[in-house]
C-alpha positions in Angstrom: -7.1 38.6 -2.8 -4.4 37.7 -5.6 -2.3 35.8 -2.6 -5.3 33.7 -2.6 -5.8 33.0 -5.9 -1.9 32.4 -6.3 -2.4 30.2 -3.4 -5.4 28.4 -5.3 -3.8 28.2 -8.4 -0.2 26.4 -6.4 -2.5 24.2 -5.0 -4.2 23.1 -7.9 -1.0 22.9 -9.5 0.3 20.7 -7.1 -2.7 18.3 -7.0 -2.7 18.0 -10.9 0.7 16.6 -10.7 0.3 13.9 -8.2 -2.8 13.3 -10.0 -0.7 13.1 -13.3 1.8 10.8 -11.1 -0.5 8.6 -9.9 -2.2 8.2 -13.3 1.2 7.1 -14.7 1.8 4.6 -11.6 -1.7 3.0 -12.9 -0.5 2.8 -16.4 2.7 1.1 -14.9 0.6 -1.0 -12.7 -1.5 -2.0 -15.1 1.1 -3.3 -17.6 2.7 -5.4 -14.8 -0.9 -7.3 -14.4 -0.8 -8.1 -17.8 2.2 -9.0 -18.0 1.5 -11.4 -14.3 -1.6 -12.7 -16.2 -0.2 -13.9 -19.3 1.9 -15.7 -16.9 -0.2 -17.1 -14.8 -2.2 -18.5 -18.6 1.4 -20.7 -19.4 1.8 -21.8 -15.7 -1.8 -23.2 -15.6 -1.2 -24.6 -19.3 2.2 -25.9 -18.2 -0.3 -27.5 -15.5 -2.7 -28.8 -17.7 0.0 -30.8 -19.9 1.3 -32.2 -17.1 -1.9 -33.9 -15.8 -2.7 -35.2 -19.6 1.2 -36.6 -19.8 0.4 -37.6 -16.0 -3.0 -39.8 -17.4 -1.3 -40.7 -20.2 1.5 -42.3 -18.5 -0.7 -43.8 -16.1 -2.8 -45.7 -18.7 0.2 -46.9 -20.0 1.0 -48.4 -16.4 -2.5 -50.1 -16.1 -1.6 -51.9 -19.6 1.6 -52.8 -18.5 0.4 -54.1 -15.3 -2.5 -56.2 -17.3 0.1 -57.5 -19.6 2.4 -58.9 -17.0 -0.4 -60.3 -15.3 -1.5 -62.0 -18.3 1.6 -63.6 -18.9 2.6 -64.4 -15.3 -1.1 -66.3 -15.2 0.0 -68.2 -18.4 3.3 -68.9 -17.0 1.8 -70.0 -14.0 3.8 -68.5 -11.9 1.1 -66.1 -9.9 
């Protein structure tokens, strides 16, 4: 009867541990996510600001392009 309980008792020794391990791996795991998810927030902000300098630079285009027109119609040369 005591080689079974000492049997028990390893047993639940040894499944403590791994559960102990694999609660560390967790912690681990779930520091890298936060760490993946604040970068993912700057690459999609990075994003962002390039489609508002994107819009930006194209309004700037359409101006331009109005201008010239403007002045190649005065110029009479369209």
């Amino acid at each position: 009867m005591e080689n079974i309980e000492n049997l028990v008792l390893e047993h639940l020794r040894h499944i403590r541990g791994r559960v102990d391990q694999i609660a560390e791996d967790m912690g681990d795991l779930k520091h890298r996510m936060s760490g993946l998810e604040q970068a993912m927030n700057l690459v999609k902000r990075e994003i962002n600001l390039s489609e508002e300098t994107d819009a930006r630079q194209q309004i700037t285009l359409d101006k331009l392009a109005e201008r010239i027109g403007r002045i190649e119609r005065r110029l009479e040369l369209s």
